[in-house]
N, C-alpha and C positions, 0 to 999 in steps of 0.2 A: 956323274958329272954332267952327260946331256940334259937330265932337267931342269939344272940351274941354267945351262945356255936357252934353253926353250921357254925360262919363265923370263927372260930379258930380249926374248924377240917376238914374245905375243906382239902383235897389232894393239897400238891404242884402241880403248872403247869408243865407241863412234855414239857421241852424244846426240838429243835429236835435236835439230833445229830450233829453236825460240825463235817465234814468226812476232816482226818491229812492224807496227804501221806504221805507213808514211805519208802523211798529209801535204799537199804542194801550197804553195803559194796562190792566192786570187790570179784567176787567167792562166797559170799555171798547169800542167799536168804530171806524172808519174816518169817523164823522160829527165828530168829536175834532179834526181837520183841513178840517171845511169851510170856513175862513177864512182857512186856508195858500194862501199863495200866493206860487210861486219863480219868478222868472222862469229860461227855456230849459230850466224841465224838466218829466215829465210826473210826479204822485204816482202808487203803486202803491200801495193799502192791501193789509196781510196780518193781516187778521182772526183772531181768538183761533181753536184746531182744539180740537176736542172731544180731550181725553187718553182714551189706551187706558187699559184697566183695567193699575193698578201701572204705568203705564211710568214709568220714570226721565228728571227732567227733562232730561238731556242728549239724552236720545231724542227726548222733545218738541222742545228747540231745533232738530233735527238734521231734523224735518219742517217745522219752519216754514220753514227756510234752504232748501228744495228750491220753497219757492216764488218765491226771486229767482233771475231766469234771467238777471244780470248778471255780466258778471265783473267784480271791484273797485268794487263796487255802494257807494253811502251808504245810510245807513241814518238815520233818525229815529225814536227813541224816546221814549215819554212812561214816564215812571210803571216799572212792572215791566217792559214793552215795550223800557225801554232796559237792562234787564239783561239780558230775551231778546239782543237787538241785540248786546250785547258779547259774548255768550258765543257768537252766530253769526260775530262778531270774532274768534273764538279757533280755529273753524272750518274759515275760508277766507278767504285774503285780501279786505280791502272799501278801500276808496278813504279813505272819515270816515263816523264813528260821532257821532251827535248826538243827546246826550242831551239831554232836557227833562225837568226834576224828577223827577231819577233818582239811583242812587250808581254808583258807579264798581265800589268794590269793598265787600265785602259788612261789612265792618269799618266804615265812612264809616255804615254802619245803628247810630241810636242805639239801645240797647238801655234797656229799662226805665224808658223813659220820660226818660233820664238825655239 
């Protein structure tokens, strides 16, 4: 009879983390997320990069994405951070892209206040 109490008091398996990037918002930083909280994964913030003189923002995007060393990564984006985010979507394959008060596609941007 003790082995059936000791197979209902094993310890859950401790799963490993799945590591979310997290893109902030333009002027933003990684403090934007200090009240996130997921369970079974670890955040990775990826902080704004200073742009080279004239690079083209696909160039930008294309250094940011060198900082997730996931393959089929998620992504969280706030603000401009989830336009970065889809456009690293467009990239390389990712898992899910999650935007937060963001657009989608660049059309979704009201223009003129309209």
């Amino acid at each position: 009879m003790n082995w059936l109490r000791n197979i209902f008091r094993k310890k859950k398996q401790e799963l490993p983390k799945r590591k979310i990037y997290c893109i902030p918002g333009f002027g933003a930083d990684d403090k934007i997320f200090n009240n996130l909280r997921i369970d079974n994964a670890a955040l990775v913030f990826i902080n704004w990069l200073k742009p080279l003189p004239r690079e083209p923002y696909k160039d930008y995007v294309l250094r940011m994405a060198e900082k997730i060393q996931e393959d089929n990564p998620v992504i969280i984006g706030v603000s401009f951070g989830g336009m970065v985010a889809l456009e690293i979507a467009k990239i390389r394959p990712v898992k899910q892209v999650i935007l937060v008060s963001s657009i989608k596609i660049p059309t979704s941007c009201p223009v003129n206040g309209s």
